[in-house]
FILUM-735236 format. One record per residue: residue number from 0; residue in three letters; x, z, y of N, C-alpha, C in turn. Coordinates in nm, 2 decimals, always signed. Atoms other than C-alpha are relative to their C-alpha. Example, Ala and Ser with C-alpha at 12.3 -4.5 7.8 and 13.67 -1.06 7.14 Angstrom:
2
+-----+------+--------+--------+---------+---------+--------+----------+--------+--------+---------+
| seq | type | n.east |   n.up | n.north | ca.east |  ca.up | ca.north | c.east |   c.up | c.north |
+-----+------+--------+--------+---------+---------+--------+----------+--------+--------+---------+
|   0 |  ALA |  +0.09 |  +0.00 |   -0.12 |   +1.23 |  +0.78 |    -0.45 |  +0.09 |  +0.00 |   +0.12 |
|   1 |  SER |  -0.09 |  +0.00 |   -0.11 |   +1.37 |  +0.71 |    -0.11 |  -0.08 |  +0.08 |   +0.11 |
+-----+------+--------+--------+---------+---------+--------+----------+--------+--------+---------+
% end
This chain:
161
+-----+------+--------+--------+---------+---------+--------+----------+--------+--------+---------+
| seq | type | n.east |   n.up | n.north | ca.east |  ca.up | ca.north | c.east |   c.up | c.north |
+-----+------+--------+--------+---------+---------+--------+----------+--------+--------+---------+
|   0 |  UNK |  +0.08 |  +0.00 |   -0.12 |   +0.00 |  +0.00 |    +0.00 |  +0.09 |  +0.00 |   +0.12 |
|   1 |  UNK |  -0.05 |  -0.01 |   -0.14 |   +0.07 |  -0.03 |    +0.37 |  -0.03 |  +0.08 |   +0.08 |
|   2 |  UNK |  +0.02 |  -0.12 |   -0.10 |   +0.14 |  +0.26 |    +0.59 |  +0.08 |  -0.04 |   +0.11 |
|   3 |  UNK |  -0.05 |  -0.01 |   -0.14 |   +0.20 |  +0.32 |    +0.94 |  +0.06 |  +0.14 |   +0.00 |
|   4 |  UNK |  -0.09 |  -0.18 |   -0.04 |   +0.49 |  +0.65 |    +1.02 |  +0.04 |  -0.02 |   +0.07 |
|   5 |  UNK |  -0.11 |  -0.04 |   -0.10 |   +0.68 |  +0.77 |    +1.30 |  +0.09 |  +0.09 |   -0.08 |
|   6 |  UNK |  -0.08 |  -0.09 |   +0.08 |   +0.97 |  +0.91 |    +1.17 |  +0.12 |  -0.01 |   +0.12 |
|   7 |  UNK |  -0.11 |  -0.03 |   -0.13 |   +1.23 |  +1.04 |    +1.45 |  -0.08 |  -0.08 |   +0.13 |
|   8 |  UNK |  -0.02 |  +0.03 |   -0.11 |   +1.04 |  +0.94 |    +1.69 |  -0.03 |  -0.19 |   -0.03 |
|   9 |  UNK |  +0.01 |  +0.20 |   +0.02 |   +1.03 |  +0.51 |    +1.56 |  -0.12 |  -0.04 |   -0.06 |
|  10 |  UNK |  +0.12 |  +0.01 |   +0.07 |   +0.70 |  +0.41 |    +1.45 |  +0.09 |  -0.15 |   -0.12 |
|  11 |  UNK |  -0.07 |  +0.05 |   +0.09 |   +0.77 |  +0.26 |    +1.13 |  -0.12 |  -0.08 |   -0.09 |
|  12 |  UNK |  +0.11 |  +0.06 |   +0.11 |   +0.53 |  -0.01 |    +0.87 |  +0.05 |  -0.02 |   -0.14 |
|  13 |  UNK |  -0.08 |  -0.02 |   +0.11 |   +0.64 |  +0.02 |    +0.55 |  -0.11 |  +0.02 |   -0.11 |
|  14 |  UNK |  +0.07 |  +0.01 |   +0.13 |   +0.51 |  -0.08 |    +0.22 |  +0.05 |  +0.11 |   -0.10 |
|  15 |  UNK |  -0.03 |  -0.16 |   +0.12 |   +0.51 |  +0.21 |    -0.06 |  -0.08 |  -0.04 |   -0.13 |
|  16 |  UNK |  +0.09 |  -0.01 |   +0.15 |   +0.40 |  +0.27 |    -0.42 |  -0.04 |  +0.12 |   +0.03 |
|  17 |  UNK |  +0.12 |  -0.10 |   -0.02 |   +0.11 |  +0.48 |    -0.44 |  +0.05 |  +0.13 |   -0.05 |
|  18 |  UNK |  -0.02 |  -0.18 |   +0.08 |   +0.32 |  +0.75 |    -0.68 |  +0.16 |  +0.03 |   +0.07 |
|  19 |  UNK |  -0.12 |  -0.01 |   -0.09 |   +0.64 |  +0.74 |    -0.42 |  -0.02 |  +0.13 |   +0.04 |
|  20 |  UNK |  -0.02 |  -0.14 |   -0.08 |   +0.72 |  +1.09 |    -0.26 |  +0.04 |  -0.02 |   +0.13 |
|  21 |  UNK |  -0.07 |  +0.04 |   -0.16 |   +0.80 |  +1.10 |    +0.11 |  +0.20 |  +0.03 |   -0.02 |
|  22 |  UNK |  -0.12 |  -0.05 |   +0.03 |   +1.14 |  +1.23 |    +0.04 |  +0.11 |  -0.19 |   -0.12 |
|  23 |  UNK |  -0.02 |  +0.13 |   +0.06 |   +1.20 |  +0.87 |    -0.18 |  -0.02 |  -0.11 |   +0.05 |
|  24 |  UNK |  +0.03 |  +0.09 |   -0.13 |   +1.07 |  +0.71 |    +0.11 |  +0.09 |  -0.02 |   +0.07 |
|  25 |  UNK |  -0.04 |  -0.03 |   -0.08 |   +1.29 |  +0.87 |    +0.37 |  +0.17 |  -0.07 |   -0.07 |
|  26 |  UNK |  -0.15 |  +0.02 |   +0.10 |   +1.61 |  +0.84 |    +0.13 |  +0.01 |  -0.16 |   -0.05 |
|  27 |  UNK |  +0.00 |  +0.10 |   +0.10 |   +1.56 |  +0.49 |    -0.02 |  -0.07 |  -0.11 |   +0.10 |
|  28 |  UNK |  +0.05 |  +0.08 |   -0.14 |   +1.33 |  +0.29 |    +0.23 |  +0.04 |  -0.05 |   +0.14 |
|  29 |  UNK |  -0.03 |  -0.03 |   -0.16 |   +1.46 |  +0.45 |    +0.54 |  +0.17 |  -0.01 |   +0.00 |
|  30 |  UNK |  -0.18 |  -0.04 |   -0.04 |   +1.83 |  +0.54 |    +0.46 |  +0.03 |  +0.13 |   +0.05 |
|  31 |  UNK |  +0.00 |  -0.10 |   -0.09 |   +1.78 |  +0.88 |    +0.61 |  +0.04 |  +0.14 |   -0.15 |
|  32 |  UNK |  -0.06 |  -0.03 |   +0.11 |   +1.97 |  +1.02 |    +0.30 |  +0.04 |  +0.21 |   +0.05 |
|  33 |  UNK |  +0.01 |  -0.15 |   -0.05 |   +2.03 |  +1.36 |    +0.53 |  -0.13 |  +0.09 |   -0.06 |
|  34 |  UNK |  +0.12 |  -0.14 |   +0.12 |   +1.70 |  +1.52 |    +0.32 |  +0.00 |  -0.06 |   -0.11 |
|  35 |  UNK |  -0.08 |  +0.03 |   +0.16 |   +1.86 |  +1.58 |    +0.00 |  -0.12 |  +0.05 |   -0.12 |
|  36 |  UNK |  +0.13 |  -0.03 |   +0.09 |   +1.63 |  +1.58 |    -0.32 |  +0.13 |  +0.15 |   -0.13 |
|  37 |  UNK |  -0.02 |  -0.08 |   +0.07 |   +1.73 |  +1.91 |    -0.50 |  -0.08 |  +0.07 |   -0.14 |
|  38 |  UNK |  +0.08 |  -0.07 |   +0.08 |   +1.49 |  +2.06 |    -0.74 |  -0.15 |  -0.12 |   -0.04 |
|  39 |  UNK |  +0.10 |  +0.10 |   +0.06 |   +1.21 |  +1.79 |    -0.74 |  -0.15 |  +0.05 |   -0.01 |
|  40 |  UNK |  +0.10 |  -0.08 |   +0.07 |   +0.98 |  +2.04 |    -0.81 |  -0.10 |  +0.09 |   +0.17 |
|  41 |  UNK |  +0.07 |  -0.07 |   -0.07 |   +0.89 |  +2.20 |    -0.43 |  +0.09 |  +0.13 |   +0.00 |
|  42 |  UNK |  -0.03 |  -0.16 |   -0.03 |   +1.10 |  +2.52 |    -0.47 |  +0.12 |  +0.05 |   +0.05 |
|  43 |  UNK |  -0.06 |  +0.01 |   -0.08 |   +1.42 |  +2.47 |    -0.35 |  +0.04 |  +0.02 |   +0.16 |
|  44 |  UNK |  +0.02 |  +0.00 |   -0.22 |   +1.38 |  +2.36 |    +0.06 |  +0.11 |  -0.13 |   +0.03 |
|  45 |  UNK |  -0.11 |  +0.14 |   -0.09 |   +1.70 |  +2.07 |    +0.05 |  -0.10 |  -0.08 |   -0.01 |
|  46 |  UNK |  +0.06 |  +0.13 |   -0.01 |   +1.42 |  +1.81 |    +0.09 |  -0.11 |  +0.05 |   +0.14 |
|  47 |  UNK |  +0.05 |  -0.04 |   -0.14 |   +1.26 |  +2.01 |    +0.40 |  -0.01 |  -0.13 |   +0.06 |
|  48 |  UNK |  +0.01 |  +0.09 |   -0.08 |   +1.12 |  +1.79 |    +0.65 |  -0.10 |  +0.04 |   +0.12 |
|  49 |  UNK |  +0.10 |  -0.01 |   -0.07 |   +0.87 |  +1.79 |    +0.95 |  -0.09 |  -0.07 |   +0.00 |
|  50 |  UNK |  +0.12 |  +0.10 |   +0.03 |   +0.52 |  +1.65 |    +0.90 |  -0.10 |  +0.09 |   +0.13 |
|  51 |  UNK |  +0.10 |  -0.05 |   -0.10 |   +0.32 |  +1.68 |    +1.23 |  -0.05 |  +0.14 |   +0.03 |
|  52 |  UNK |  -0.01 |  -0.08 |   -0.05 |   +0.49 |  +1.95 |    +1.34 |  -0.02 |  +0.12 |   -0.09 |
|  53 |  UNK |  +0.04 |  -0.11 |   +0.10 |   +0.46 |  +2.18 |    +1.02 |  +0.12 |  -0.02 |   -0.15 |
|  54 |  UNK |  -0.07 |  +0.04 |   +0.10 |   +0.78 |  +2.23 |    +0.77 |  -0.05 |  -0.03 |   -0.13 |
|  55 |  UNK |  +0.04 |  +0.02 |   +0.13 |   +0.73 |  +2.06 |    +0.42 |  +0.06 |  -0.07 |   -0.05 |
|  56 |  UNK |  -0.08 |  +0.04 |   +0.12 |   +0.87 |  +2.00 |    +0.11 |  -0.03 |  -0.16 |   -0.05 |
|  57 |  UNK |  +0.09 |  +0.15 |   -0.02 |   +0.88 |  +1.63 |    +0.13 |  +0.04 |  -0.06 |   -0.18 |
|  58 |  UNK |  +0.00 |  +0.05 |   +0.14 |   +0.92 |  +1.59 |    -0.27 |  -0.09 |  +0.03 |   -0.01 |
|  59 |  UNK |  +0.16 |  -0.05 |   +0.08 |   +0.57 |  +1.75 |    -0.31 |  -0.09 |  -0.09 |   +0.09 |
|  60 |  UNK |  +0.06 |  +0.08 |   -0.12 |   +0.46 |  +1.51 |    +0.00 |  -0.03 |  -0.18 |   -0.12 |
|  61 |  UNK |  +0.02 |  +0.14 |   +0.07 |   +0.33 |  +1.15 |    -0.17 |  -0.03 |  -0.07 |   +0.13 |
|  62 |  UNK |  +0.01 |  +0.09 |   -0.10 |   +0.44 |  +0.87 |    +0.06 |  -0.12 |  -0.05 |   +0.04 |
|  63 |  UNK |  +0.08 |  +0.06 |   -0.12 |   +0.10 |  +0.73 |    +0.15 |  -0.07 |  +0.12 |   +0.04 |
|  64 |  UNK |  +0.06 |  -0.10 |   -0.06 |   -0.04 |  +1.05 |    +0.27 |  +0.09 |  +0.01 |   +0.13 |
|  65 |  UNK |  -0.01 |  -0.08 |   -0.09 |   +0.18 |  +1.07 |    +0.54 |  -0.05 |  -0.14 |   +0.14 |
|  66 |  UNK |  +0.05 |  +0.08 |   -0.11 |   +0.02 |  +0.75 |    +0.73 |  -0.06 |  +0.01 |   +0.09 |
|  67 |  UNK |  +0.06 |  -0.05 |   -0.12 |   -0.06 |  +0.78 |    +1.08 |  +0.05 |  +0.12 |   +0.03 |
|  68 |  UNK |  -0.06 |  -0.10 |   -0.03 |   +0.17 |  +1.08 |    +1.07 |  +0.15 |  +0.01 |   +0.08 |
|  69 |  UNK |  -0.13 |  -0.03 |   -0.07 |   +0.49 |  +1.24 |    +1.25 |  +0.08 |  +0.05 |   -0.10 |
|  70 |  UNK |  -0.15 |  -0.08 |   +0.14 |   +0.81 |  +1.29 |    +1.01 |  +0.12 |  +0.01 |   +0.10 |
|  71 |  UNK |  -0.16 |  -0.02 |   -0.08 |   +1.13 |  +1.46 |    +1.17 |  +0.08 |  +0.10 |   -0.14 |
|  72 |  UNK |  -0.08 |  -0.03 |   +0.12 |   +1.40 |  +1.48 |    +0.94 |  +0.13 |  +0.00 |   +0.10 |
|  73 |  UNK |  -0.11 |  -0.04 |   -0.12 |   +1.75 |  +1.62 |    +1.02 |  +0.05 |  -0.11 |   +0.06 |
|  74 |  UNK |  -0.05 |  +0.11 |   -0.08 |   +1.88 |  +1.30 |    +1.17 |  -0.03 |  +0.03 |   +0.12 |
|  75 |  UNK |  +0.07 |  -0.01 |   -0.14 |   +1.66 |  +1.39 |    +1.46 |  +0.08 |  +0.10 |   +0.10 |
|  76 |  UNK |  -0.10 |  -0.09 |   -0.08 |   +1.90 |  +1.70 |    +1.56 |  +0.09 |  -0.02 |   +0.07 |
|  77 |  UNK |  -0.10 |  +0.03 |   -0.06 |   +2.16 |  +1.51 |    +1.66 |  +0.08 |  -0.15 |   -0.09 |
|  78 |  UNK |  -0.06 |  +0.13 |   +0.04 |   +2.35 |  +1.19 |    +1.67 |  +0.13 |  +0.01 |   -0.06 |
|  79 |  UNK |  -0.17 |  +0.01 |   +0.08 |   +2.71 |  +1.31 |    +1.53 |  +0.03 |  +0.10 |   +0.01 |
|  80 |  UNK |  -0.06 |  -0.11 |   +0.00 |   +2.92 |  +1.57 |    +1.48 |  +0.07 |  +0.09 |   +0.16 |
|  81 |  UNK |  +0.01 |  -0.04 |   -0.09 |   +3.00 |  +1.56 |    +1.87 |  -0.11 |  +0.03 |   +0.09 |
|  82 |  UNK |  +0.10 |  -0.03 |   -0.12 |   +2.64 |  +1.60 |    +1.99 |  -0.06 |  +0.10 |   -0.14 |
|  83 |  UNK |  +0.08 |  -0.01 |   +0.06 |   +2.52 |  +1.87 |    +1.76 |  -0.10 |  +0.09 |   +0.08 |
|  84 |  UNK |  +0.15 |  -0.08 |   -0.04 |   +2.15 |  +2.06 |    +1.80 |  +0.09 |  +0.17 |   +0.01 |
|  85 |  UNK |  -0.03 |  -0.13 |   -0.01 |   +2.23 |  +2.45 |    +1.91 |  +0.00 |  +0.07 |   -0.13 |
|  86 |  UNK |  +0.04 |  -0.05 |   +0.09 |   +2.12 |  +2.55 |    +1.60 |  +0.11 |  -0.03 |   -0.12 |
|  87 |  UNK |  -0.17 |  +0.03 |   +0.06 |   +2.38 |  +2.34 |    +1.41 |  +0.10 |  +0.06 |   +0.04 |
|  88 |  UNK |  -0.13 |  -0.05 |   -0.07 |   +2.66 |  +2.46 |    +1.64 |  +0.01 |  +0.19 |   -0.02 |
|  89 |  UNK |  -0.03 |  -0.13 |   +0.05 |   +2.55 |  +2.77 |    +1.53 |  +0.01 |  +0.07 |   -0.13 |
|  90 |  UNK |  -0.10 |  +0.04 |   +0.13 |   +2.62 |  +2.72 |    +1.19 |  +0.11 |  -0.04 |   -0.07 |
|  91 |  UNK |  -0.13 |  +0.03 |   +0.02 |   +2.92 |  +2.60 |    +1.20 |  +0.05 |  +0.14 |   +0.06 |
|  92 |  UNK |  -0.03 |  -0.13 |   -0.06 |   +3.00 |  +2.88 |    +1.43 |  +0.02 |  +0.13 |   -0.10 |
|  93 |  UNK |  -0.01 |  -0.12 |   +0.10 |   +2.92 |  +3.17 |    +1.17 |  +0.01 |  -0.03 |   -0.13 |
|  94 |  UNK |  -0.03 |  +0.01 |   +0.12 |   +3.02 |  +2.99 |    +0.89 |  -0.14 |  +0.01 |   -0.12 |
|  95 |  UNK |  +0.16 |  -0.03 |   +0.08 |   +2.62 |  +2.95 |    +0.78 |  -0.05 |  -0.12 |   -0.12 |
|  96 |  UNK |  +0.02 |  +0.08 |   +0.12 |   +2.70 |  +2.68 |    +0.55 |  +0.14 |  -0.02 |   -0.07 |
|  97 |  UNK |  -0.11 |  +0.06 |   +0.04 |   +2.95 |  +2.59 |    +0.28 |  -0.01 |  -0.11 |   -0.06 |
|  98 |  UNK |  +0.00 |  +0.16 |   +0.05 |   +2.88 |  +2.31 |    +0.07 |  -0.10 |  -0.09 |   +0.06 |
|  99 |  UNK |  +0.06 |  +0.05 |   -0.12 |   +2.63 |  +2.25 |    +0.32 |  -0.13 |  -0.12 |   -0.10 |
| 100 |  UNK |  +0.14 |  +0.05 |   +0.11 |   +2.33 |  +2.11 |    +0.05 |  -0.10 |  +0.04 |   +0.07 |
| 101 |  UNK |  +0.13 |  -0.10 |   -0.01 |   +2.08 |  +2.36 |    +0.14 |  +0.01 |  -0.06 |   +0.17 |
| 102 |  UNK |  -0.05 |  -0.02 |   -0.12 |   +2.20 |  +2.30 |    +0.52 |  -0.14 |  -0.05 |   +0.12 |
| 103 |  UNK |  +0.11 |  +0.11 |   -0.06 |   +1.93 |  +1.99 |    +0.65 |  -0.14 |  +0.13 |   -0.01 |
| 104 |  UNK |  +0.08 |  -0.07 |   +0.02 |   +1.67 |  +2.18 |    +0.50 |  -0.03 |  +0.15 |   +0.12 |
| 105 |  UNK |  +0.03 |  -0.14 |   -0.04 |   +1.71 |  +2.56 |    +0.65 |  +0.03 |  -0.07 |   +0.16 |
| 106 |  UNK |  +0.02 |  +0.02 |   -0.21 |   +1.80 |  +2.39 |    +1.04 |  -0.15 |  -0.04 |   +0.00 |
| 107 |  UNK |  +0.16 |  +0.05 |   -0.03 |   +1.42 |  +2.21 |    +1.03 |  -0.08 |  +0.16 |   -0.04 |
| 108 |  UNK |  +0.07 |  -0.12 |   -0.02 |   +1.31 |  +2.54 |    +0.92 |  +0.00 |  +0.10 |   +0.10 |
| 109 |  UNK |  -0.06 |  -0.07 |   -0.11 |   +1.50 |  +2.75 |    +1.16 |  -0.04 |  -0.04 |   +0.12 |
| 110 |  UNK |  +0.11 |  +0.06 |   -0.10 |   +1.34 |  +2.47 |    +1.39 |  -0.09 |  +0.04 |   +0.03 |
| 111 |  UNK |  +0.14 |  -0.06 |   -0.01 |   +1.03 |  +2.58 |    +1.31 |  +0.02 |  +0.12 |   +0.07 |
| 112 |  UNK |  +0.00 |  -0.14 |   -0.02 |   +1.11 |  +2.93 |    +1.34 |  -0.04 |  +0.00 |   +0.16 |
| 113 |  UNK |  -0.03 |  -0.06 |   -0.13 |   +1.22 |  +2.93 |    +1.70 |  -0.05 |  -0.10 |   +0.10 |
| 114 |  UNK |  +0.09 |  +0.02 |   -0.08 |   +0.99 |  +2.71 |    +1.82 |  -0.12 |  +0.12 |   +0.03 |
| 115 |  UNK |  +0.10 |  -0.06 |   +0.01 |   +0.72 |  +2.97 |    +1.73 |  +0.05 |  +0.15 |   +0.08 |
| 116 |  UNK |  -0.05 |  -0.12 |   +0.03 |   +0.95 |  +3.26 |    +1.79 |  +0.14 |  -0.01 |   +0.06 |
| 117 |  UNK |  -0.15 |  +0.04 |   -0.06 |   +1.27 |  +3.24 |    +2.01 |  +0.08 |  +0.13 |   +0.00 |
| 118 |  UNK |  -0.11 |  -0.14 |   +0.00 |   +1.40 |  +3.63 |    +1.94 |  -0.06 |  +0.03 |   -0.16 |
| 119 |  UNK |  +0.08 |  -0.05 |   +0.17 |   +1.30 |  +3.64 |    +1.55 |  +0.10 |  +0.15 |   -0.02 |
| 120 |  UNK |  -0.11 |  -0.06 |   +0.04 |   +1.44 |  +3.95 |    +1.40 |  +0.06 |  -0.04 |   -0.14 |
| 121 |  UNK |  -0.02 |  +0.07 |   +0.13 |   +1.65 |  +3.93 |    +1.06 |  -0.09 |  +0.02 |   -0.09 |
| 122 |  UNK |  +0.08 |  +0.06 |   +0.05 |   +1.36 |  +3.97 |    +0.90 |  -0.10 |  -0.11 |   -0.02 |
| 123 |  UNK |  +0.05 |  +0.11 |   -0.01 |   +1.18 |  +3.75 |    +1.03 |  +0.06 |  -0.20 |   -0.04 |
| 124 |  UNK |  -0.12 |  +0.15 |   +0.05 |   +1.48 |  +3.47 |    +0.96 |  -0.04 |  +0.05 |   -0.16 |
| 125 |  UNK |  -0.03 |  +0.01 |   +0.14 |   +1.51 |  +3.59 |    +0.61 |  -0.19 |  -0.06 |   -0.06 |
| 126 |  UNK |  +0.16 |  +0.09 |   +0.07 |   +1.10 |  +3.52 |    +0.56 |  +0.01 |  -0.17 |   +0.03 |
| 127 |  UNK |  +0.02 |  +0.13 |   -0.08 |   +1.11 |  +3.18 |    +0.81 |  +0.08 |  -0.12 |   -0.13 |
| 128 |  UNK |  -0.12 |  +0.09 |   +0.08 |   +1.42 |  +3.08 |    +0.54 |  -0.05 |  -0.01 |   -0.16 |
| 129 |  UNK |  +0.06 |  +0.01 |   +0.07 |   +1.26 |  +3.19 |    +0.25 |  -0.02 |  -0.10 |   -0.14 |
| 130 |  UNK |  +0.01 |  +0.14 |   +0.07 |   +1.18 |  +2.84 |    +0.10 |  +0.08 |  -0.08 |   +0.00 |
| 131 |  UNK |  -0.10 |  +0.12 |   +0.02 |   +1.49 |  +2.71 |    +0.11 |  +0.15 |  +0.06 |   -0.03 |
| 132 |  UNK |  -0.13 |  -0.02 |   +0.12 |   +1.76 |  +2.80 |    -0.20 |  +0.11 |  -0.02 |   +0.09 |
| 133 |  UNK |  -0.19 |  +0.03 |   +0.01 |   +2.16 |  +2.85 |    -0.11 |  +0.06 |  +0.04 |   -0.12 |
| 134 |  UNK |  -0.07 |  -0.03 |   +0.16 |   +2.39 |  +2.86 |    -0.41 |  +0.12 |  +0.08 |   +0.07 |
| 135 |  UNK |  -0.17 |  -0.04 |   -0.07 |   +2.69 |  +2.95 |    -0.16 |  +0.02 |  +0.12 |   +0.05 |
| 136 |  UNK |  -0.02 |  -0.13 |   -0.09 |   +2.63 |  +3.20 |    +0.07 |  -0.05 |  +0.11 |   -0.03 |
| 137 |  UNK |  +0.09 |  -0.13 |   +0.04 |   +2.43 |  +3.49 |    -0.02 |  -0.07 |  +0.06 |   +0.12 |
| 138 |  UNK |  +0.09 |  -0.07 |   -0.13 |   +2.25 |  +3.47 |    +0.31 |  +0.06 |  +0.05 |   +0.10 |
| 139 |  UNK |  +0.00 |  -0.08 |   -0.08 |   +2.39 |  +3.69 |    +0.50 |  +0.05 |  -0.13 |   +0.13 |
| 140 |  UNK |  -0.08 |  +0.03 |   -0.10 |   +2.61 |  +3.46 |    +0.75 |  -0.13 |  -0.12 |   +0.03 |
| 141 |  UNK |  +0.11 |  +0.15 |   -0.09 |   +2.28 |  +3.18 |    +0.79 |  -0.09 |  +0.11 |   +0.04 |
| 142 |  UNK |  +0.05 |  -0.10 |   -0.11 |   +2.09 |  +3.51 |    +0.92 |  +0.08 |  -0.02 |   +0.15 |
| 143 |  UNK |  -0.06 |  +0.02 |   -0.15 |   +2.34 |  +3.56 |    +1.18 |  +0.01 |  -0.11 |   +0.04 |
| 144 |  UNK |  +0.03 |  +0.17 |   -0.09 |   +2.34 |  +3.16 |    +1.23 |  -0.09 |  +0.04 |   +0.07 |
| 145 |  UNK |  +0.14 |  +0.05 |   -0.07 |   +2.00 |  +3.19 |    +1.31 |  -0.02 |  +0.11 |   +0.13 |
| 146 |  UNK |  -0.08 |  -0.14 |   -0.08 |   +2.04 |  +3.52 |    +1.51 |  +0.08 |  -0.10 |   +0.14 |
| 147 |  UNK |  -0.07 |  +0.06 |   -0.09 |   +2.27 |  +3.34 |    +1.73 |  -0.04 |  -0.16 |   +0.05 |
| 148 |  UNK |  +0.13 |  +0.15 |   -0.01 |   +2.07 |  +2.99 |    +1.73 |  -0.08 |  +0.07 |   +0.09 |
| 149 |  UNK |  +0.05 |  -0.06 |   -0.11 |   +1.83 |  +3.23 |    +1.88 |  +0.00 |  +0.05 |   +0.12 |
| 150 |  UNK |  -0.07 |  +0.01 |   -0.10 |   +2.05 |  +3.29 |    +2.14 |  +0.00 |  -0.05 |   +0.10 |
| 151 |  UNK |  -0.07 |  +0.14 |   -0.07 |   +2.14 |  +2.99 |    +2.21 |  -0.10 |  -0.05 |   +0.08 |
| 152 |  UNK |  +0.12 |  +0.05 |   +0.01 |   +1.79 |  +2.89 |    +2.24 |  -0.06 |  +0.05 |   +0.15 |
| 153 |  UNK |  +0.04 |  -0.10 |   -0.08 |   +1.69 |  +3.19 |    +2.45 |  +0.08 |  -0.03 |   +0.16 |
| 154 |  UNK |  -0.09 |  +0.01 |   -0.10 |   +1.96 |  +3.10 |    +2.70 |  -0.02 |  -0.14 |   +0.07 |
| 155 |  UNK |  +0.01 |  +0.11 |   -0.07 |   +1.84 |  +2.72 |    +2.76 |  +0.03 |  -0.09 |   -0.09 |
| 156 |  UNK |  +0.03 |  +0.13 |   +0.05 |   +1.91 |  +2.50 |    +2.48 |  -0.13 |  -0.02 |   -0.06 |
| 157 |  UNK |  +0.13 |  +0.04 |   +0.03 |   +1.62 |  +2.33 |    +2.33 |  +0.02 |  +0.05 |   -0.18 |
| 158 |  UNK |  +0.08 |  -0.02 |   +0.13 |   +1.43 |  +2.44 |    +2.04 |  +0.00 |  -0.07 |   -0.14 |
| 159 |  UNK |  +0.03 |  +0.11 |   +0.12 |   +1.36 |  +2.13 |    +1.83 |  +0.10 |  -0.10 |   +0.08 |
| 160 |  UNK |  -0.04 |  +0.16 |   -0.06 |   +1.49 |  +1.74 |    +1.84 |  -0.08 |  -0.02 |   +0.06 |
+-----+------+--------+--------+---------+---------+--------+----------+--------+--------+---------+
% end
């Protein structure tokens, strides 16, 4: 079938198979290979995405449902390693990723977060993150990312892409 998406922002027409996932879309269709398919299953979080403004696991998402929709996936944070999103820069900063898998995923979350929420406490990060597995870190240093994202945030950078 034929759908109509915006995805970063580009309105996009794009033929799909009806049992496609958005995440097989995004990766395979688009090239937008930054939302990584991990678990397959929804329980993970590396396949996080934004669907009209609301995080979701875009392997449980089936590509024609999201027609007529808004998809922001990490690409949208930033164009390169010299322009990155506050939120990135504050991951790198505290060391809030290592193999950096889980990474795409927990910034669009953390997106969300602090759009809704610009001083979260570390509870409130550790719920917001919740749905989205690390194998590396044991958490604690992508709290303080976000902690300090919220900062960042609070002080005048932007929120979202």
């Amino acid at each position: 079938m034929t759908i109509e998406v915006t995805v970063n922002g580009s309105p996009e027409r794009l033929e799909v198979d009806t049992r496609q996932n958005l995440v097989g879309l995004l990766r395979e269709q688009l090239g937008l290979t930054g939302t990584h398919v991990g678990c397959s299953t929804g329980n993970c979080g590396a396949c996080t995405v934004v669907l009209d403004g609301v995080t979701v696991k875009s392997c449980s998402v089936l590509a024609a449902d999201v027609d007529g929709r808004r998809v922001t996936t990490i690409e949208a944070m930033s164009s390169g390693a010299d322009d990155l999103h506050p939120i990135q820069q504050a991951f790198v900063a505290n060391q809030g990723l290592q193999c950096g898998f889980c990474t795409p995923g927990m910034v669009l979350s953390v997106s969300s977060l602090l759009e809704e929420n610009s001083d979260p406490s570390a509870d409130e990060v550790r719920h917001a993150i919740a749905g989205n597995l690390c194998r590396c870190t044991g958490y604690q240093l992508i709290v303080k990312s976000v902690l300090e994202a919220a900062k960042l945030v609070r002080e005048g950078a932007p929120a979202t892409a």
